[in-house]
MIDO-417728 format. One record per residue (C-alpha): residue in one letter; x, y, z; residue number from 0. Coordinates in steps of 0.02 Angstrom, whole numbers, plus 50000, padded with zeros to 5 digits. Layout:
# MIDO-417728
<pt code="A" px="X" py="Y" pz="Z" pos="NUM"/>
...
//
This chain:
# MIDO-417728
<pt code="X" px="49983" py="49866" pz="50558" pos="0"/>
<pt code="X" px="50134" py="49939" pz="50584" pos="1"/>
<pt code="X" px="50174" py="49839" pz="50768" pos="2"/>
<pt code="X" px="50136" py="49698" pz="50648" pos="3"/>
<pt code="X" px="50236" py="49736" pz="50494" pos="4"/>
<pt code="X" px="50393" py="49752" pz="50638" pos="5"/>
<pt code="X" px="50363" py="49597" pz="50716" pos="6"/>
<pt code="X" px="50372" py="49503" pz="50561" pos="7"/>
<pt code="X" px="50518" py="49586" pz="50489" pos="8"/>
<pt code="X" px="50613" py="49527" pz="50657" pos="9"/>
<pt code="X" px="50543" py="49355" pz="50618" pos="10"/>
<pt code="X" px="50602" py="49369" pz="50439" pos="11"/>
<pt code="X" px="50770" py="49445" pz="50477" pos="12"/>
<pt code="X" px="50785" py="49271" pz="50604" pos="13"/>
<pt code="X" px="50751" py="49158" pz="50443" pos="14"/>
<pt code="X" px="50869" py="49252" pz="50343" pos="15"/>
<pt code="X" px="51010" py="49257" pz="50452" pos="16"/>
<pt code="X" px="50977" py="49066" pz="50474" pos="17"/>
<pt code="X" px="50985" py="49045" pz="50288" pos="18"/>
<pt code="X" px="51140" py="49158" pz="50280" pos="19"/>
<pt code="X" px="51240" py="49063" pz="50409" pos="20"/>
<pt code="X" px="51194" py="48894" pz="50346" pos="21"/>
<pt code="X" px="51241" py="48916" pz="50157" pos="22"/>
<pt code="X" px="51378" py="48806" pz="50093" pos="23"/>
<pt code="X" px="51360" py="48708" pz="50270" pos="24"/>
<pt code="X" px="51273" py="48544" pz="50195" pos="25"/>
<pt code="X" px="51374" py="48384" pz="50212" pos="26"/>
<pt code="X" px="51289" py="48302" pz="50065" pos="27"/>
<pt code="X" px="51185" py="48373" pz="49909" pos="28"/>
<pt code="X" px="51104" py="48425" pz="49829" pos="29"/>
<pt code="X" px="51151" py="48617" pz="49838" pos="30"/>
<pt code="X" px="51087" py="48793" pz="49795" pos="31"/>
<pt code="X" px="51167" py="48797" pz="49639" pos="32"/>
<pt code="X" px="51113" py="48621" pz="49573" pos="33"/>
<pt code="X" px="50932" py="48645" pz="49599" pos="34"/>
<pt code="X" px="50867" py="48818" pz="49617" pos="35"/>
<pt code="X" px="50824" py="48943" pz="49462" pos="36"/>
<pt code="X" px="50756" py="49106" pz="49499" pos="37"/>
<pt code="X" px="50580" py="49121" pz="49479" pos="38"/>
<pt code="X" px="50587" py="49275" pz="49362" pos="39"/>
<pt code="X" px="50422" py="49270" pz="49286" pos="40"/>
<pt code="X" px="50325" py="49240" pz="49464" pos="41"/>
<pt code="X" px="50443" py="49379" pz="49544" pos="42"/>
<pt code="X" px="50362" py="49495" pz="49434" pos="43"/>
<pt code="X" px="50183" py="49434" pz="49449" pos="44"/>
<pt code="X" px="50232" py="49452" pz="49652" pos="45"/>
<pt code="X" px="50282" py="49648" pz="49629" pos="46"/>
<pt code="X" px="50163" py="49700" pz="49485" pos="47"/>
<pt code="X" px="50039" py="49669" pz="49638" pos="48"/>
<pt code="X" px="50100" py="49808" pz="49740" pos="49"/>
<pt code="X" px="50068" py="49931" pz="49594" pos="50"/>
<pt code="X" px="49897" py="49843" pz="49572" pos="51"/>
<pt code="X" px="49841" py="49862" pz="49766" pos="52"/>
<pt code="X" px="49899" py="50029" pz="49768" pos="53"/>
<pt code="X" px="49789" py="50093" pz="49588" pos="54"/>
<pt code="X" px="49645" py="49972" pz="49652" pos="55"/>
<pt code="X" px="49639" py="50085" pz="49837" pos="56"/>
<pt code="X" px="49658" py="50245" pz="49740" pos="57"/>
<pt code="X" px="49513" py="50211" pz="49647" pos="58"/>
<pt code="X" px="49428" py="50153" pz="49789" pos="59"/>
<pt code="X" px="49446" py="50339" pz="49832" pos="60"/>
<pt code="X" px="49401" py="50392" pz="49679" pos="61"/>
<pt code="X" px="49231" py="50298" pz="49706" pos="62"/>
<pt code="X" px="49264" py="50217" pz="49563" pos="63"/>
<pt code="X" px="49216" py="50059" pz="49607" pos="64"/>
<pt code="X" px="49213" py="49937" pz="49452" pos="65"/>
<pt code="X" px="49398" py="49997" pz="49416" pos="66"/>
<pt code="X" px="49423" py="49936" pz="49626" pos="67"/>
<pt code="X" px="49359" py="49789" pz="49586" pos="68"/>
<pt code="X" px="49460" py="49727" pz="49415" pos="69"/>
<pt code="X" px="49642" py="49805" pz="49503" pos="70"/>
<pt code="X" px="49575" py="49726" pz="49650" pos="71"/>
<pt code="X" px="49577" py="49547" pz="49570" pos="72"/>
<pt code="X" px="49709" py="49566" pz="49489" pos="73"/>
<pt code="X" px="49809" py="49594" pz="49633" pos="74"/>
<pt code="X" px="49729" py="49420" pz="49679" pos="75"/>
<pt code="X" px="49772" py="49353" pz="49526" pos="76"/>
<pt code="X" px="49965" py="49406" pz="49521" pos="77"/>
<pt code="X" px="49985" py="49330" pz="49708" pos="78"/>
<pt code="X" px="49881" py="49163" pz="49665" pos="79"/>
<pt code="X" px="50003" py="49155" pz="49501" pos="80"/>
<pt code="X" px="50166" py="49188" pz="49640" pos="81"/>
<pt code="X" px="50091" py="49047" pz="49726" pos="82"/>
<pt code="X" px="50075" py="48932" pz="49596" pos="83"/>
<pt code="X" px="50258" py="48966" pz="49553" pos="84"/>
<pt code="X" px="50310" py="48929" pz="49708" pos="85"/>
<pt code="X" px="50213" py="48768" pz="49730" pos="86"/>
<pt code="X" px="50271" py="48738" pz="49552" pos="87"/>
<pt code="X" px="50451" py="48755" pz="49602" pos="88"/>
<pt code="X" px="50454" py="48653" pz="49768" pos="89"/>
<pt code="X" px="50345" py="48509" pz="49659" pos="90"/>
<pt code="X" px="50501" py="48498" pz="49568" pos="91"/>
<pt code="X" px="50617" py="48523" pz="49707" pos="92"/>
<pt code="X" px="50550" py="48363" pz="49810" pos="93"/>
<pt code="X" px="50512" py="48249" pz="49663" pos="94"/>
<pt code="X" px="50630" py="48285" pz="49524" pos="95"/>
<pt code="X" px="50803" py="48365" pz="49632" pos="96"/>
<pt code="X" px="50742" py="48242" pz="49799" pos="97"/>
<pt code="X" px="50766" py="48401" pz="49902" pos="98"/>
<pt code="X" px="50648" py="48396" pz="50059" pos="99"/>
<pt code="X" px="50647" py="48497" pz="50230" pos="100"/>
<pt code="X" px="50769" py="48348" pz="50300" pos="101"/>
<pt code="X" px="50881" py="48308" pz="50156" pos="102"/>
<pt code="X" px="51010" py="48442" pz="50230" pos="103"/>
<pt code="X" px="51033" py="48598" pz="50308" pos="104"/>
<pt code="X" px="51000" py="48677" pz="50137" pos="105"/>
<pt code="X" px="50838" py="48593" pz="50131" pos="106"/>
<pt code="X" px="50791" py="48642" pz="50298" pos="107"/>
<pt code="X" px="50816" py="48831" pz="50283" pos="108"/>
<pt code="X" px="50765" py="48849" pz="50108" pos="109"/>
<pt code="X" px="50594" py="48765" pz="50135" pos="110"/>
<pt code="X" px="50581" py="48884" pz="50297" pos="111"/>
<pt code="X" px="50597" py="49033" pz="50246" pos="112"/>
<pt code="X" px="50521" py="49027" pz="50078" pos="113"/>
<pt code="X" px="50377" py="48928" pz="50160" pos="114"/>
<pt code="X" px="50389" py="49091" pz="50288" pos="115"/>
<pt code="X" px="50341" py="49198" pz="50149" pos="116"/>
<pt code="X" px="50205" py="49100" pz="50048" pos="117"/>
<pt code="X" px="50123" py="49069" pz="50221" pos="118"/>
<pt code="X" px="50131" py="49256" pz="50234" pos="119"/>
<pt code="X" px="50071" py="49267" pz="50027" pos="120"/>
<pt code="X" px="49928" py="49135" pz="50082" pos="121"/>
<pt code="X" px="49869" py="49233" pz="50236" pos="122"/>
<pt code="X" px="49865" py="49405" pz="50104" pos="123"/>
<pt code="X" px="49756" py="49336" pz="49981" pos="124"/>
<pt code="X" px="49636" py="49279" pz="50111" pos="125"/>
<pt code="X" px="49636" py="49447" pz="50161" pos="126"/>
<pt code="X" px="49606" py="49521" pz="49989" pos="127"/>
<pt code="X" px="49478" py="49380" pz="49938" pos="128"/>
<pt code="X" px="49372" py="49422" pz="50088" pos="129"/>
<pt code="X" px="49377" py="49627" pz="50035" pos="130"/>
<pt code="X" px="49317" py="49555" pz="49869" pos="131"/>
<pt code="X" px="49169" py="49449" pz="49941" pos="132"/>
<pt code="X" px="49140" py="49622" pz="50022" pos="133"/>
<pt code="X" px="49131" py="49714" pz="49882" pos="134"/>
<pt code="X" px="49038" py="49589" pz="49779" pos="135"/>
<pt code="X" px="48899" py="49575" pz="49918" pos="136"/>
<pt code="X" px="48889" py="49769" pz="49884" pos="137"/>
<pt code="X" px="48949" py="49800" pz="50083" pos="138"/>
<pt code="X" px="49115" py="49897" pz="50027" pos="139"/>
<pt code="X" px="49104" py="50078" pz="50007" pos="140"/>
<pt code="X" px="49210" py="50223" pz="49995" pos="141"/>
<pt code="X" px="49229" py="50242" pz="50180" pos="142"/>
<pt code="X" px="49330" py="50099" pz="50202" pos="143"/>
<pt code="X" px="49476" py="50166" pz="50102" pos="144"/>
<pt code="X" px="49570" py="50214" pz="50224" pos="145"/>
<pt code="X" px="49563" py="50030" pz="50296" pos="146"/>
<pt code="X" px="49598" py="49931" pz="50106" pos="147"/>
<pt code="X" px="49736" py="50050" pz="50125" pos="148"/>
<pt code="X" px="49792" py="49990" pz="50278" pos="149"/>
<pt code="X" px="49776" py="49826" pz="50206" pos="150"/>
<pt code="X" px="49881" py="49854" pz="50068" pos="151"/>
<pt code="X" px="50036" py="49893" pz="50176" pos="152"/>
<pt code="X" px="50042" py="49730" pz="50231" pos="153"/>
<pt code="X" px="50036" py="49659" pz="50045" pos="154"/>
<pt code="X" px="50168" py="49782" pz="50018" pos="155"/>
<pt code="X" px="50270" py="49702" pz="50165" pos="156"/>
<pt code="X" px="50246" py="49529" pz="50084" pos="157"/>
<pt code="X" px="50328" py="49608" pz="49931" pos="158"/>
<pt code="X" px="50473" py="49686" pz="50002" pos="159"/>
<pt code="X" px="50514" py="49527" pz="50109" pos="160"/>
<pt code="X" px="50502" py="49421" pz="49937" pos="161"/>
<pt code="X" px="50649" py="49534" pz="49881" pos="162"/>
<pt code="X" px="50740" py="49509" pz="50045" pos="163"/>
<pt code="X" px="50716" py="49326" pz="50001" pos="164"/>
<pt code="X" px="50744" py="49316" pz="49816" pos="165"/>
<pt code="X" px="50903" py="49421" pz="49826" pos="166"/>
<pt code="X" px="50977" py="49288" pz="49974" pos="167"/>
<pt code="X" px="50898" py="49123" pz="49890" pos="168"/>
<pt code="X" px="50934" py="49148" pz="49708" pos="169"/>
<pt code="X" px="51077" py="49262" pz="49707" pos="170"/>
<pt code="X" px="51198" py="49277" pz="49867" pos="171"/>
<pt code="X" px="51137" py="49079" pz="49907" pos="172"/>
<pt code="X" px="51162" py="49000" pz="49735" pos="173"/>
//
C-alpha cells in the first residue's frame, strides 16, 4: 500500500504542478474566480471520513462488529455525499458557467485533476462497499483488521490529496 500511496502522490504532485503552472494562462474565460466556490460542506463530509474509517477499524478490533458496520457506512456515506458534491459542482460548471475540459486551459486542468481525485474517491468506495458486502454476508471477522486497516490508509491518502487539491483549486487558484 505504501509503493502505491507513493506512486500516486507522484501522479498527483504531476496534476498539481500542471494546475499551478497553468493558472491565470487562459486566453478567454471563464476563470477560477468567476465560477468556482469552495465546496465547504462536501470538504467536510470528505475528512469526517477519515475519523470514521479509523473508529470503524478500531472497533473492528474491538470485535465489536455492529459499531464496524454503522462507522463503516458512514464512511461510505460521507464519500458518496463528496461525490455528489462534486458531480453537483461540475453539473453546474458545464451547464450553467459553459466550462468544459476544452473551453481553456483552466478547464482542462481543473477537470483533470479534480476528476484525478474523484476517480481515486470512486475506486475507495468500491473498496469499502465490497468490505461491507463482506461483512453483511457474515465473511468479515476480526482477523482481517489488520487488512481494513490497510485499507483505510489509502482512504486516508484520498483525503490528504483532496486538501492538496482544495487548498490549490479554491484558494491559491481562485
Amino acid at each position: 500500500m505504501y509503493c502505491l500511496i507513493g506512486a500516486e502522490a507522484a501522479i498527483f504532485t504531476i496534476f498539481v504542478v500542471a494546475y499551478l503552472f497553468y493558472i491565470g494562462k487562459s486566453l478567454a474565460g471563464p476563470k477560477p474566480k468567476d465560477v468556482l466556490h469552495a465546496p465547504i460542506f462536501f470538504t467536510v463530509c470528505l475528512l469526517s471520513s477519515s475519523l470514521t474509517v479509523h473508529v470503524a477499524v478500531r472497533r473492528l478490533i474491538a470485535g465489536n462488529m455492529a459499531a464496524f458496520a454503522r462507522y463503516w457506512s458512514l464512511t461510505i456515506l460521507l464519500g458518496g455525499l463528496f461525490l455528489f458534491g462534486t458531480a453537483r459542482e461540475w453539473v453546474h460548471l458545464i451547464f450553467h458557467d459553459g466550462l468544459t475540459i476544452d473551453t481553456n486551459l483552466f478547464g482542462t486542468t481543473y477537470y483533470s485533476l479534480v476528476g484525478l481525485h474523484a476517480f481515486h474517491v470512486t475506486m475507495g468506495l468500491l473498496a469499502l462497499s465490497t468490505v461491507v458486502l463482506f461483512h453483511f454476508a457474515g465473511l468479515l471477522r476480526r482477523e482481517h483488521a489488520e487488512r481494513l486497516e490497510i485499507l483505510s490508509l489509502y482512504w486516508h491518502f484520498v483525503d490528504a490529496v483532496w486538501v492538496v487539491v482544495f487548498l490549490v483549486v479554491y484558494v491559491i487558484g481562485a
